[in-house]
DRENPATI-146332 format. One record per atom (N, C-alpha, C, CB): residue number from 1; residue in one letter; x, y, z. Coordinates in Angstrom, 2 decimals, padded with zeros to 5 digits. Glycine has a CB too. Example, Ala and Ser with C-alpha at 12.3 -4.5 7.8 and 13.67 -1.06 7.14 Angstrom:
@num 1	residu a	xx 013.19	yy -005.69	zz 007.80
@num 1	residu a	xx 012.30	yy -004.50	zz 007.80
@num 1	residu a	xx 013.20	yy -003.30	zz 007.80
@num 1	residu a	xx 011.31	yy -004.47	zz 009.05
@num 2	residu s	xx 012.85	yy -002.25	zz 007.08
@num 2	residu s	xx 013.67	yy -001.06	zz 007.14
@num 2	residu s	xx 012.90	yy 000.03	zz 007.87
@num 2	residu s	xx 014.08	yy -000.60	zz 005.72
***
This chain:
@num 1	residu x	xx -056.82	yy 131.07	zz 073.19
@num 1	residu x	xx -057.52	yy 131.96	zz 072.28
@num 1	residu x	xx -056.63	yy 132.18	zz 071.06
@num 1	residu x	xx -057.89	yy 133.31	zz 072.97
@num 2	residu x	xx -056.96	yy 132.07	zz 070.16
@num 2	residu x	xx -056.64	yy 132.38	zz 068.79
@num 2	residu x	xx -056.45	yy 133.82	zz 068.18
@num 2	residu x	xx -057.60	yy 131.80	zz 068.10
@num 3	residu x	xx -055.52	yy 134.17	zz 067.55
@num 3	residu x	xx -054.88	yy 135.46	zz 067.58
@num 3	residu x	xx -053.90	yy 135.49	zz 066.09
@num 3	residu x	xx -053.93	yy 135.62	zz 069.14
@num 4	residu x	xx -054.94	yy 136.50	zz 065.34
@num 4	residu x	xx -055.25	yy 136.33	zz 063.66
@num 4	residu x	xx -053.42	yy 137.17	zz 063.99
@num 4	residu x	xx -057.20	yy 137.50	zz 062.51
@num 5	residu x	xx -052.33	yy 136.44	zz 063.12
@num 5	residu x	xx -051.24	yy 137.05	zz 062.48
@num 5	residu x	xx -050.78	yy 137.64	zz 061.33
@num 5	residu x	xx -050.67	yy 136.51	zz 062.53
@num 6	residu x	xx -052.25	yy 137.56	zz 060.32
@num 6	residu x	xx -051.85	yy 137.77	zz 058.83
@num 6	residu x	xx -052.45	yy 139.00	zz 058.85
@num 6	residu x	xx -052.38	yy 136.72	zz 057.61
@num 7	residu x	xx -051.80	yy 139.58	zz 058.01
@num 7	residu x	xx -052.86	yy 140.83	zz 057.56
@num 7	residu x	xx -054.19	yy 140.70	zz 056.86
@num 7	residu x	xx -052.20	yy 141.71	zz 056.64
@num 8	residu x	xx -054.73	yy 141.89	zz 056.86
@num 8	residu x	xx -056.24	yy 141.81	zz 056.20
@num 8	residu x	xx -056.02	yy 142.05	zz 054.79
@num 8	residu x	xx -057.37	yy 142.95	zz 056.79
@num 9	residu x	xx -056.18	yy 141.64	zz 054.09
@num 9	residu x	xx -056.07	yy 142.07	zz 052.32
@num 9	residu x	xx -057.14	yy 143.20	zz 052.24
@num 9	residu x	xx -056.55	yy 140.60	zz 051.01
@num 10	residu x	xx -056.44	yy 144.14	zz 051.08
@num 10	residu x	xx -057.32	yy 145.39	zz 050.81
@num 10	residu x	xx -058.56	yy 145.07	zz 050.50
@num 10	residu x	xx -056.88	yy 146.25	zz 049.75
@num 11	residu x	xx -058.92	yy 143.90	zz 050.01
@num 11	residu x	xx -060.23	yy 143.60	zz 049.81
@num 11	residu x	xx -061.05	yy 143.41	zz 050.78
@num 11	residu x	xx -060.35	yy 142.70	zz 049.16
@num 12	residu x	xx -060.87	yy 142.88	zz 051.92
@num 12	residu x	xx -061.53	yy 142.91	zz 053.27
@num 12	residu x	xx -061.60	yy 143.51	zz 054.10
@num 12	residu x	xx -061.42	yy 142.34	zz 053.81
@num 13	residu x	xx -060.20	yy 144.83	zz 053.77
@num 13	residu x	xx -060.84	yy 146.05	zz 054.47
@num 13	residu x	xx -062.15	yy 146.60	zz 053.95
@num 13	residu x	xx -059.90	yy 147.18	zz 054.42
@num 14	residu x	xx -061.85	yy 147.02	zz 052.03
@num 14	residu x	xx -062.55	yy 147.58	zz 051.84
@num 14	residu x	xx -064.35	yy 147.07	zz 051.67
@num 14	residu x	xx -061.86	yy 148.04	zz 051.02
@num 15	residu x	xx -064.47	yy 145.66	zz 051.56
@num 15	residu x	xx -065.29	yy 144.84	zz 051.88
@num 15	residu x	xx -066.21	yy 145.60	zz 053.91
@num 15	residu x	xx -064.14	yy 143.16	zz 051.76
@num 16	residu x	xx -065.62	yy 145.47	zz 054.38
@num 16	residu x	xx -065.68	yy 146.03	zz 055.82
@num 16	residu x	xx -066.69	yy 147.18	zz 055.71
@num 16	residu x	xx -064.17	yy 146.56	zz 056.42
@num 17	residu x	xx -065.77	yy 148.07	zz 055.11
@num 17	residu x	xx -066.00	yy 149.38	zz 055.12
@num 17	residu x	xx -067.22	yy 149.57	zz 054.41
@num 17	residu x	xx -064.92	yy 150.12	zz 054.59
@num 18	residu x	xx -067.49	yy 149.40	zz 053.25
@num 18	residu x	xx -068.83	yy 149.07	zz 052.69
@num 18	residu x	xx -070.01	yy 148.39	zz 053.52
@num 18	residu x	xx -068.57	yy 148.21	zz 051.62
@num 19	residu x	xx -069.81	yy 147.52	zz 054.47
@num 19	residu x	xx -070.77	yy 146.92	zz 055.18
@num 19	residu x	xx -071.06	yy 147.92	zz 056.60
@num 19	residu x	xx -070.26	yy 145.37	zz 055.48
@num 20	residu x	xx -070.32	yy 148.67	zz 057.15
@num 20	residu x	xx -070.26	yy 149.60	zz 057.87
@num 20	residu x	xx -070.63	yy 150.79	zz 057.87
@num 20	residu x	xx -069.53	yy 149.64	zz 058.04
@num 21	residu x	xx -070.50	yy 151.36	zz 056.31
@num 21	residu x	xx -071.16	yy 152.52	zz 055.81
@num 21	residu x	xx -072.61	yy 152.11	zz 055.28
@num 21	residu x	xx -070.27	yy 153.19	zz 054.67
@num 22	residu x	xx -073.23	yy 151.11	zz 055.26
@num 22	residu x	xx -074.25	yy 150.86	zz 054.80
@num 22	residu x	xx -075.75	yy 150.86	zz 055.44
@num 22	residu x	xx -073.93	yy 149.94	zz 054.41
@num 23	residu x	xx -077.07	yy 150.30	zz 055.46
@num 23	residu x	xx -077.98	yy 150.55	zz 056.11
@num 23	residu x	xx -077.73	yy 149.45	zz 057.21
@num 23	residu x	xx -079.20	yy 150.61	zz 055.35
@num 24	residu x	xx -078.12	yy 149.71	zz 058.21
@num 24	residu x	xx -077.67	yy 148.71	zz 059.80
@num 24	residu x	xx -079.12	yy 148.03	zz 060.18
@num 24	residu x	xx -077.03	yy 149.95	zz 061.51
@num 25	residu x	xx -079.33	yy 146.79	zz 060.52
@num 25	residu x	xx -080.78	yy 146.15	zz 061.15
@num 25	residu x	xx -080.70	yy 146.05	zz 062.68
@num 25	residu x	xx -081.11	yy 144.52	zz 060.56
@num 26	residu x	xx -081.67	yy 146.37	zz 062.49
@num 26	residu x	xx -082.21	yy 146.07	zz 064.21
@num 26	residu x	xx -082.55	yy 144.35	zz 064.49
@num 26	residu x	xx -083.99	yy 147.08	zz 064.55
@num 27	residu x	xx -081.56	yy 143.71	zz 065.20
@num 27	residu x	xx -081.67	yy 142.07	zz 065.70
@num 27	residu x	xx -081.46	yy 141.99	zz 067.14
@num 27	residu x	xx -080.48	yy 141.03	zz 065.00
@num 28	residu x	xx -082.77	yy 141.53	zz 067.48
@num 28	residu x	xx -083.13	yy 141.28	zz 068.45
@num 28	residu x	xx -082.57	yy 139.96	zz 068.89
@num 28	residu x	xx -084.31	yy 141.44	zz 068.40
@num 29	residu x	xx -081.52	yy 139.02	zz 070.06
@num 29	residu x	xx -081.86	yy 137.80	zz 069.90
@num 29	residu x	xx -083.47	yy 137.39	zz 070.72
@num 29	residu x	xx -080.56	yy 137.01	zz 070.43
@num 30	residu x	xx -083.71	yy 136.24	zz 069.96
@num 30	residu x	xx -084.94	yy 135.30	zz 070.36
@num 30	residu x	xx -086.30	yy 136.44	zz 070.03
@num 30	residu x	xx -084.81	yy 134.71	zz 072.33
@num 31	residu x	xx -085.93	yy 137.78	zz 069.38
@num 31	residu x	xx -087.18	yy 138.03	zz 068.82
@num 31	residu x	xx -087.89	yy 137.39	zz 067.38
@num 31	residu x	xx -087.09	yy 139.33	zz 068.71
@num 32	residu x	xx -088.94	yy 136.87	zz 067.42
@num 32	residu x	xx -089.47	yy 136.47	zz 066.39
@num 32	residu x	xx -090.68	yy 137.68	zz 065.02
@num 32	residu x	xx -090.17	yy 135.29	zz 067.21
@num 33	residu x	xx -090.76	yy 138.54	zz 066.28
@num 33	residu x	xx -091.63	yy 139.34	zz 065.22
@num 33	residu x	xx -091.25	yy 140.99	zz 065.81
@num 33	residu x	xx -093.63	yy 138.84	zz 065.31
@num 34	residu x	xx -091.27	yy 141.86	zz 064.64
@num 34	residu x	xx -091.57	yy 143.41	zz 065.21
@num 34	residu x	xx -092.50	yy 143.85	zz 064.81
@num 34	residu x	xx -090.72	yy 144.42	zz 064.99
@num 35	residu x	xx -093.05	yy 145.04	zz 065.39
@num 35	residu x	xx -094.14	yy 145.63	zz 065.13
@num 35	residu x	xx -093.99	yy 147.27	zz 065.55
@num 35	residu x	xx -095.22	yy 144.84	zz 065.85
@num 36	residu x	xx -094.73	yy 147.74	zz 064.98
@num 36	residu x	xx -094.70	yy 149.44	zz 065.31
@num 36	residu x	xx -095.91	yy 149.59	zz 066.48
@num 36	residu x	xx -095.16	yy 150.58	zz 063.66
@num 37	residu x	xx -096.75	yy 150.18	zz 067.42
@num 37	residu x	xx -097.41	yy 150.90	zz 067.89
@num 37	residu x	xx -097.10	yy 152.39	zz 068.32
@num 37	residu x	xx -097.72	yy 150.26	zz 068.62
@num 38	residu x	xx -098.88	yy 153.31	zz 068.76
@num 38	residu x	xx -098.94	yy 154.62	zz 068.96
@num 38	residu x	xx -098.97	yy 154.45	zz 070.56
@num 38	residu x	xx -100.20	yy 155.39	zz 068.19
@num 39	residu x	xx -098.79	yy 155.77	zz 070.85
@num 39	residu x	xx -098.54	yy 155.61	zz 072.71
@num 39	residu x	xx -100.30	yy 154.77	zz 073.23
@num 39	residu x	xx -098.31	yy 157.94	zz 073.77
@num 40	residu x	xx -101.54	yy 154.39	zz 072.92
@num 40	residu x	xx -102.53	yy 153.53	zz 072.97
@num 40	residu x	xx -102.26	yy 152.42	zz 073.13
@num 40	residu x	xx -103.18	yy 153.54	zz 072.14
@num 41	residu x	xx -101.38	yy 152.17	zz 072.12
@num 41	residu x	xx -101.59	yy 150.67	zz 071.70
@num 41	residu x	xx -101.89	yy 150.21	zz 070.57
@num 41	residu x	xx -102.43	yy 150.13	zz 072.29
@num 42	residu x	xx -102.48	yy 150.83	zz 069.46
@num 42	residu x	xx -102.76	yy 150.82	zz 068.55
@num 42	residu x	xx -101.73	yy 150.16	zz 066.97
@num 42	residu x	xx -103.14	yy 151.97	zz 068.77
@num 43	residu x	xx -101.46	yy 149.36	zz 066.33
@num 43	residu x	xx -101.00	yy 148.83	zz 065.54
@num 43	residu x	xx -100.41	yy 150.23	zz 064.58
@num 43	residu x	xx -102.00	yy 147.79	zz 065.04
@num 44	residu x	xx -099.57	yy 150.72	zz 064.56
@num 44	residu x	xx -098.89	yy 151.44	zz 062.94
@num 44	residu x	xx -098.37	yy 150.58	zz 061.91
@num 44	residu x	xx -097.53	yy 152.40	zz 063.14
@num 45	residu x	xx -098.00	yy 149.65	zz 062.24
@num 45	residu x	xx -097.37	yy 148.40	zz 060.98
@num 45	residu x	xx -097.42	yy 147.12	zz 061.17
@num 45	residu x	xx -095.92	yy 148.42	zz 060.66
@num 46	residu x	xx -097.91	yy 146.51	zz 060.47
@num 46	residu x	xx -097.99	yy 144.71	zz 060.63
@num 46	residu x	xx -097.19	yy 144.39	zz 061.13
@num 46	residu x	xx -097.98	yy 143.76	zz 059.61
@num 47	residu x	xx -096.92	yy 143.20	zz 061.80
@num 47	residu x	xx -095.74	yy 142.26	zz 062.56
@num 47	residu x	xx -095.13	yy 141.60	zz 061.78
@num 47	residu x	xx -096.12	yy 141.28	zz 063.53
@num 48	residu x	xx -093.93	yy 141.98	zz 061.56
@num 48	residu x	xx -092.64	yy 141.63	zz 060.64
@num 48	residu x	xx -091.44	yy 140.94	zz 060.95
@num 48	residu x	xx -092.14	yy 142.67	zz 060.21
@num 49	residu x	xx -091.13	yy 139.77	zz 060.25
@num 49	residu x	xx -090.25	yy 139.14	zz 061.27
@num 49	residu x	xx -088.68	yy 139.43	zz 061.15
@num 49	residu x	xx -090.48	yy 137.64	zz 061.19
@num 50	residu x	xx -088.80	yy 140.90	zz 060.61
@num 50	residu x	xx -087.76	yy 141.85	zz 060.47
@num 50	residu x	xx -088.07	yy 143.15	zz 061.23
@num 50	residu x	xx -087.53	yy 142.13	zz 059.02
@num 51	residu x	xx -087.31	yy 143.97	zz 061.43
@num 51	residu x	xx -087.54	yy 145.44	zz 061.55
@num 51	residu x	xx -087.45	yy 146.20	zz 060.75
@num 51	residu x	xx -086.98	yy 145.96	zz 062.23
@num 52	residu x	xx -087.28	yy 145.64	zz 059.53
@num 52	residu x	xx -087.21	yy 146.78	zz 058.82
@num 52	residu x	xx -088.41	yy 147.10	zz 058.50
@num 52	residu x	xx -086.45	yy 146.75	zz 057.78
@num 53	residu x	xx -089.26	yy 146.66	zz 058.01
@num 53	residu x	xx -090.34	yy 147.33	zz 057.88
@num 53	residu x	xx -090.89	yy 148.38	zz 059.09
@num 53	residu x	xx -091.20	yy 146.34	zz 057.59
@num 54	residu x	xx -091.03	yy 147.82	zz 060.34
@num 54	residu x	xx -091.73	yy 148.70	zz 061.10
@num 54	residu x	xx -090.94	yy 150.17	zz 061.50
@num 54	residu x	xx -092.12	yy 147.88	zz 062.31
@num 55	residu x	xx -089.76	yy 150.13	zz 061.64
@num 55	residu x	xx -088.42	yy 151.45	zz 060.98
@num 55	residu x	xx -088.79	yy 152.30	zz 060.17
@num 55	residu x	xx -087.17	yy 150.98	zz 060.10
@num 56	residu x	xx -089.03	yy 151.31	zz 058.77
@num 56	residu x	xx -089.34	yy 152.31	zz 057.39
@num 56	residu x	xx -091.00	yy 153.22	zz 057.97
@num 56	residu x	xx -089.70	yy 150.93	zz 055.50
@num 57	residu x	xx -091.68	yy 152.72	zz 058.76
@num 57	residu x	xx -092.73	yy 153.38	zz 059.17
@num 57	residu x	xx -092.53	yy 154.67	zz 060.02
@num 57	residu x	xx -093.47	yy 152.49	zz 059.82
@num 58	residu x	xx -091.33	yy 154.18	zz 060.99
@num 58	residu x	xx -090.75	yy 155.76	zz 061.74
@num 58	residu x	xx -091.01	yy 156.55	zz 061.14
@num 58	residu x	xx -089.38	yy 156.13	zz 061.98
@num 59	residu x	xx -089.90	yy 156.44	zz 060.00
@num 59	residu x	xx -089.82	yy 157.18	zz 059.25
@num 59	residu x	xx -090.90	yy 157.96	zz 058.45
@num 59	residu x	xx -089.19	yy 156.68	zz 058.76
@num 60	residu x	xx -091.35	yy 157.22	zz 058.06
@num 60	residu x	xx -092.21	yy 157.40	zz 057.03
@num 60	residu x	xx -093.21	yy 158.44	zz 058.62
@num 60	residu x	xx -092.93	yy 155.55	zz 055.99
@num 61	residu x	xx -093.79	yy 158.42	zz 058.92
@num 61	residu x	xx -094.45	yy 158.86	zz 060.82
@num 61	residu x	xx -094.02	yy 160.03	zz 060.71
@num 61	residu x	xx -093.74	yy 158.05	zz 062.51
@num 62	residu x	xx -092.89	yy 159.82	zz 061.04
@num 62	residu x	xx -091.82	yy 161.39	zz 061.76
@num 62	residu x	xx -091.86	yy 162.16	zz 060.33
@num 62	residu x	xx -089.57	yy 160.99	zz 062.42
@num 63	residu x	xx -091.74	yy 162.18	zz 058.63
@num 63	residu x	xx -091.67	yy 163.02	zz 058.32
@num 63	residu x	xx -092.67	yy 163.89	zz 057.63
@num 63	residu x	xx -090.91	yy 162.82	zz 057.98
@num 64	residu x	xx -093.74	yy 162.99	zz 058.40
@num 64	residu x	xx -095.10	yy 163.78	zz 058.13
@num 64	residu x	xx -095.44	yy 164.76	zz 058.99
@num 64	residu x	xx -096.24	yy 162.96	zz 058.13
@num 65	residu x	xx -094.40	yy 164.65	zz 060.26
@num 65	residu x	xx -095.01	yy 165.51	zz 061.24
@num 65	residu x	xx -095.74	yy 165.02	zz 062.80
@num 65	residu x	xx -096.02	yy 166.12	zz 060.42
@num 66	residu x	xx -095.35	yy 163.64	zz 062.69
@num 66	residu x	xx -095.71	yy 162.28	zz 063.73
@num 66	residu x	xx -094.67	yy 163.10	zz 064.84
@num 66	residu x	xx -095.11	yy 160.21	zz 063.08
@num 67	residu x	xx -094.99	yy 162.97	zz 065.89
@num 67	residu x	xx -094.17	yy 162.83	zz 066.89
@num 67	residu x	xx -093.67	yy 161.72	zz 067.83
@num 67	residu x	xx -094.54	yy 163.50	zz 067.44
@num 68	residu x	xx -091.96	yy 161.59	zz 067.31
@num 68	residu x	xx -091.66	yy 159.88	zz 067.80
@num 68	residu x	xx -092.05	yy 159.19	zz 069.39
@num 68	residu x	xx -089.90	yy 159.67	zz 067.74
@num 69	residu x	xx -092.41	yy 160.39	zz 070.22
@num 69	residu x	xx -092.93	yy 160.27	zz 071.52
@num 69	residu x	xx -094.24	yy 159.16	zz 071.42
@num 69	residu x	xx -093.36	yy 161.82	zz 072.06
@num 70	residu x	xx -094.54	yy 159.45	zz 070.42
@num 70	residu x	xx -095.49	yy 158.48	zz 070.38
@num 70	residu x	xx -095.80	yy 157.59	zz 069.90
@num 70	residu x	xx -096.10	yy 158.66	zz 070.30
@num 71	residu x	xx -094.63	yy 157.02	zz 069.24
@num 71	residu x	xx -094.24	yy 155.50	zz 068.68
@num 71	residu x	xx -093.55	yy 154.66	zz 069.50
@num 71	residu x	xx -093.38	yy 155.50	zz 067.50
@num 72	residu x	xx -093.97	yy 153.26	zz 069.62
@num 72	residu x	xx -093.10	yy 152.44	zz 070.31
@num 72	residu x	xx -092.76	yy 151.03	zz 069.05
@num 72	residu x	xx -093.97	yy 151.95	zz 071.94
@num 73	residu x	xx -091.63	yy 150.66	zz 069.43
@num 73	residu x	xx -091.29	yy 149.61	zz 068.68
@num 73	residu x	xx -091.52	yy 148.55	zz 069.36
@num 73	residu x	xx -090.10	yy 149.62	zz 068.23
@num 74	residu x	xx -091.91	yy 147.42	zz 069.16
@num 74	residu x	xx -092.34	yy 146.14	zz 070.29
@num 74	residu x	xx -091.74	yy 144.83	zz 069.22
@num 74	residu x	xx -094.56	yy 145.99	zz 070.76
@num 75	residu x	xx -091.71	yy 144.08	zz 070.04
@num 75	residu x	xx -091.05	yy 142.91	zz 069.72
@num 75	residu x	xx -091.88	yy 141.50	zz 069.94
@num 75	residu x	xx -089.81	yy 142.93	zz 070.52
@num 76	residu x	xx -092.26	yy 140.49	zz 069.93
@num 76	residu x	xx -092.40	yy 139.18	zz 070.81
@num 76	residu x	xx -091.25	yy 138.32	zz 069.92
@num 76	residu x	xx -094.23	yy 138.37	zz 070.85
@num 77	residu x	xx -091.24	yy 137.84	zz 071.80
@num 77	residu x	xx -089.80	yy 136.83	zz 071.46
@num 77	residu x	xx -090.37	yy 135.57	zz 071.51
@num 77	residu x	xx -088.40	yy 136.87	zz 072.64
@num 78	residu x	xx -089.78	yy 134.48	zz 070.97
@num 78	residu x	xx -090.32	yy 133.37	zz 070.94
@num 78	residu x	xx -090.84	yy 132.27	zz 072.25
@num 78	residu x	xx -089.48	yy 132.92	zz 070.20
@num 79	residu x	xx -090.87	yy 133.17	zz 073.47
@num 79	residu x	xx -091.31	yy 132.64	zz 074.61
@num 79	residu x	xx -092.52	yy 133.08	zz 074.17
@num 79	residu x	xx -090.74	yy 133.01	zz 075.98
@num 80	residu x	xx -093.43	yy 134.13	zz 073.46
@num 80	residu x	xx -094.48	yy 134.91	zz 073.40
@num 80	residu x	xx -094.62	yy 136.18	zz 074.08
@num 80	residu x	xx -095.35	yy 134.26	zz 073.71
@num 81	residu x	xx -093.81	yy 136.30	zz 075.05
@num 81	residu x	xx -093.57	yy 137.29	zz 075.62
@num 81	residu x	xx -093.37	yy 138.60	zz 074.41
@num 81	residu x	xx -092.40	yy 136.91	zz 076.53
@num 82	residu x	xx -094.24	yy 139.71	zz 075.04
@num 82	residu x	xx -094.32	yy 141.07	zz 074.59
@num 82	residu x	xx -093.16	yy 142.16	zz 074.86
@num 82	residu x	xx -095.49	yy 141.54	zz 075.16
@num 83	residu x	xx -092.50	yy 142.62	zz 074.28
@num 83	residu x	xx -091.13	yy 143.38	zz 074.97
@num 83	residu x	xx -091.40	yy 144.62	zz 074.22
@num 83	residu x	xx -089.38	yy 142.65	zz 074.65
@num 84	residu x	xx -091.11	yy 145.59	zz 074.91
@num 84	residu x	xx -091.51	yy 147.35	zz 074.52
@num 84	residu x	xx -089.56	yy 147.75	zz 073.72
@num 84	residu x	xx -092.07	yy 148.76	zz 076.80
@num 85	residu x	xx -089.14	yy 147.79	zz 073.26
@num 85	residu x	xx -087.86	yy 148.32	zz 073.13
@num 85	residu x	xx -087.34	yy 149.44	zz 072.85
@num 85	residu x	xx -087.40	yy 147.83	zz 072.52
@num 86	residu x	xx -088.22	yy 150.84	zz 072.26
@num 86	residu x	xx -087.80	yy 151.52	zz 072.30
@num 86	residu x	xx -088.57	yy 152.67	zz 071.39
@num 86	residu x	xx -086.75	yy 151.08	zz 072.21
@num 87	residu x	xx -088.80	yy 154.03	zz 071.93
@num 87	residu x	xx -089.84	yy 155.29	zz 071.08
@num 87	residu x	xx -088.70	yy 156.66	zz 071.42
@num 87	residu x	xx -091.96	yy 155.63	zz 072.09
@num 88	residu x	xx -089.35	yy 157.45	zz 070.98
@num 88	residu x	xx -088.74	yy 159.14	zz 070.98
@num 88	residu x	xx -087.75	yy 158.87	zz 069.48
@num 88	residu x	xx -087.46	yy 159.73	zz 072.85
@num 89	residu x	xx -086.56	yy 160.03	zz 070.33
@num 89	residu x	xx -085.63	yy 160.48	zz 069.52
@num 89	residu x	xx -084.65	yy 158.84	zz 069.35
@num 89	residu x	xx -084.83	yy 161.98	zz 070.30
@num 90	residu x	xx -084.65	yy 158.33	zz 070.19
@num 90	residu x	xx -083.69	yy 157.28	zz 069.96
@num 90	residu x	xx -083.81	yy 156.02	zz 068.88
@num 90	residu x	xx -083.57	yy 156.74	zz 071.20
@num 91	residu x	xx -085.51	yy 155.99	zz 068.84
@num 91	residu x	xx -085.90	yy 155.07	zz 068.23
@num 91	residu x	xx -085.80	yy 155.70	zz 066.74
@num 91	residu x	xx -087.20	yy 154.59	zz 068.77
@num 92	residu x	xx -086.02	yy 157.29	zz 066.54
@num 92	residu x	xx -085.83	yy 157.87	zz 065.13
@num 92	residu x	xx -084.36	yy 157.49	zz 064.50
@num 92	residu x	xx -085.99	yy 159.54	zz 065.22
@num 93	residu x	xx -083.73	yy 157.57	zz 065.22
@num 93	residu x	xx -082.22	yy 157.28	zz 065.46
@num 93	residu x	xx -082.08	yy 155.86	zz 064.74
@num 93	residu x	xx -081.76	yy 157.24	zz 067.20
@num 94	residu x	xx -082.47	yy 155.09	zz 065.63
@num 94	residu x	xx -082.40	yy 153.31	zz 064.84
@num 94	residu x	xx -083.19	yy 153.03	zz 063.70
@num 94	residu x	xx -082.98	yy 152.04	zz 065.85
@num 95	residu x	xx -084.34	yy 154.02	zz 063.04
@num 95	residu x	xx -084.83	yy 153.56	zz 062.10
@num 95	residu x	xx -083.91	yy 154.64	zz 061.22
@num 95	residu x	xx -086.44	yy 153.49	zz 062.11
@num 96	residu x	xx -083.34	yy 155.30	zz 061.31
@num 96	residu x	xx -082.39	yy 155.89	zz 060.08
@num 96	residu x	xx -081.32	yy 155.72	zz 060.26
@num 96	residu x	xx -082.37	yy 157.17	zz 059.75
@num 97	residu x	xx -080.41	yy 154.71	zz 061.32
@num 97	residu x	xx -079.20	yy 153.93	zz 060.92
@num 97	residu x	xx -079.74	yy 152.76	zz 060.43
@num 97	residu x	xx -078.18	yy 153.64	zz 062.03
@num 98	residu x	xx -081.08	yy 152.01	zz 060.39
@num 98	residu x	xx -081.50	yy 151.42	zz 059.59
@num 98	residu x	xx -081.93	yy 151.77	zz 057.72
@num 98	residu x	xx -082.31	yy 151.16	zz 060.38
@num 99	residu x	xx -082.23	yy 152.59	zz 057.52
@num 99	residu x	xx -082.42	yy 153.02	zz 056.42
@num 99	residu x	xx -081.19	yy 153.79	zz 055.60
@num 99	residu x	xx -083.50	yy 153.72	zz 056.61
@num 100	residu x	xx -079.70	yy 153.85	zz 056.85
@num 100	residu x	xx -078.52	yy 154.12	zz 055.48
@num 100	residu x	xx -078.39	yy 156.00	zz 056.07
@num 100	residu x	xx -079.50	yy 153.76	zz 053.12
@num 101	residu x	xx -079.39	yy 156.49	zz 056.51
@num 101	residu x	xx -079.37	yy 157.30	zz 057.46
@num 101	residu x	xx -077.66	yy 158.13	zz 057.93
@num 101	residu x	xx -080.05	yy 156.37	zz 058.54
@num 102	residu x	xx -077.27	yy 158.78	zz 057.53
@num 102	residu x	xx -075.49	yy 159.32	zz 058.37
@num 102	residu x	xx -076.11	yy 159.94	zz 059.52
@num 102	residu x	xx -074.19	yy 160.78	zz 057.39
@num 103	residu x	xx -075.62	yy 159.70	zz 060.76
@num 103	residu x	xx -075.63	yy 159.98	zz 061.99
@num 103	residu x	xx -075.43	yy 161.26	zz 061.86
@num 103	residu x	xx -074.79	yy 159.31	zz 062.79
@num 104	residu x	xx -076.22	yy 162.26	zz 063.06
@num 104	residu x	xx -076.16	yy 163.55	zz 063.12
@num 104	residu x	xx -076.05	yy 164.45	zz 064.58
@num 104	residu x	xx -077.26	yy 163.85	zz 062.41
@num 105	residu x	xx -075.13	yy 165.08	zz 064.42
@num 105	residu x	xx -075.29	yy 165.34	zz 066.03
@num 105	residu x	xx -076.73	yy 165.92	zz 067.03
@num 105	residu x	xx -074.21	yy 166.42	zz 066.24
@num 106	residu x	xx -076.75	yy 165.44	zz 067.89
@num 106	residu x	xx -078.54	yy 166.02	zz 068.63
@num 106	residu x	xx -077.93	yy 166.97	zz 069.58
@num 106	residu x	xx -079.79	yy 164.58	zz 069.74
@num 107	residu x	xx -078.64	yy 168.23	zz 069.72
@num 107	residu x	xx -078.55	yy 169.41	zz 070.15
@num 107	residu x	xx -079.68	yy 169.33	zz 071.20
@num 107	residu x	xx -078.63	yy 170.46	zz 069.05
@num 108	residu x	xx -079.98	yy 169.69	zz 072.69
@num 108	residu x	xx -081.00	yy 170.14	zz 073.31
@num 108	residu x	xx -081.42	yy 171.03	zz 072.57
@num 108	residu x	xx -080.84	yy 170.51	zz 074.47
@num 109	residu x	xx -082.94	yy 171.20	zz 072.83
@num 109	residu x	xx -083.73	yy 172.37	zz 073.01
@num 109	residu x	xx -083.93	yy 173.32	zz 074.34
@num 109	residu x	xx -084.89	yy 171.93	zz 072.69
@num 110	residu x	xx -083.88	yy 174.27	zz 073.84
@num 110	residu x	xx -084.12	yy 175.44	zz 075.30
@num 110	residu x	xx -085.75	yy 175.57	zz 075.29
@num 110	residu x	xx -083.26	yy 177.41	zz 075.04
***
């Protein structure tokens, strides 16, 4: 195994750091498309062969007053296979470390 001896030049830290502080994607391997649905089944956003779009819809959902309980993010992977990956608070979570979003601490409710 190979085992970097040089240092990093300030430029590739700060290169780093910029890519780290920035908006983050959701990559699936072997997914070919995402899509948004409501707890039905029902389509919220076209099938995108990104996530970002169906994210920017979370969002866009939750700050109208949507409740993320009832969003699911779905995937098909290039077998065709349908994969559910993820709704609630967590999924609000990945569409605003997708959108650049600063992480915030989550508190229960009583």
């Amino acid at each position: 195994m190979r085992t970097k001896t040089a240092p990093d030049s300030q430029a590739t830290i700060e290169r780093f750091r910029r890519i780290v502080r920035g908006p983050l994607r959701l990559v699936i391997t072997d997914a070919v498309s995402y899509w948004l649905e409501d707890d039905v089944g029902t389509r919220l956003s076209t099938e995108a062969t990104t996530s970002i779009e169906p994210l920017a819809r979370v969002l866009e959902f939750t700050r109208s007053g949507a409740d993320p309980e009832d969003m699911l993010l779905c995937v098909r992977l290039e077998t065709g296979e349908r994969c559910e990956v993820g709704s609630g608070p967590n999924l609000v979570d990945i569409a605003e470390a997708a959108a650049g979003v600063p992480a915030r601490p989550r508190t229960v409710k009583s």
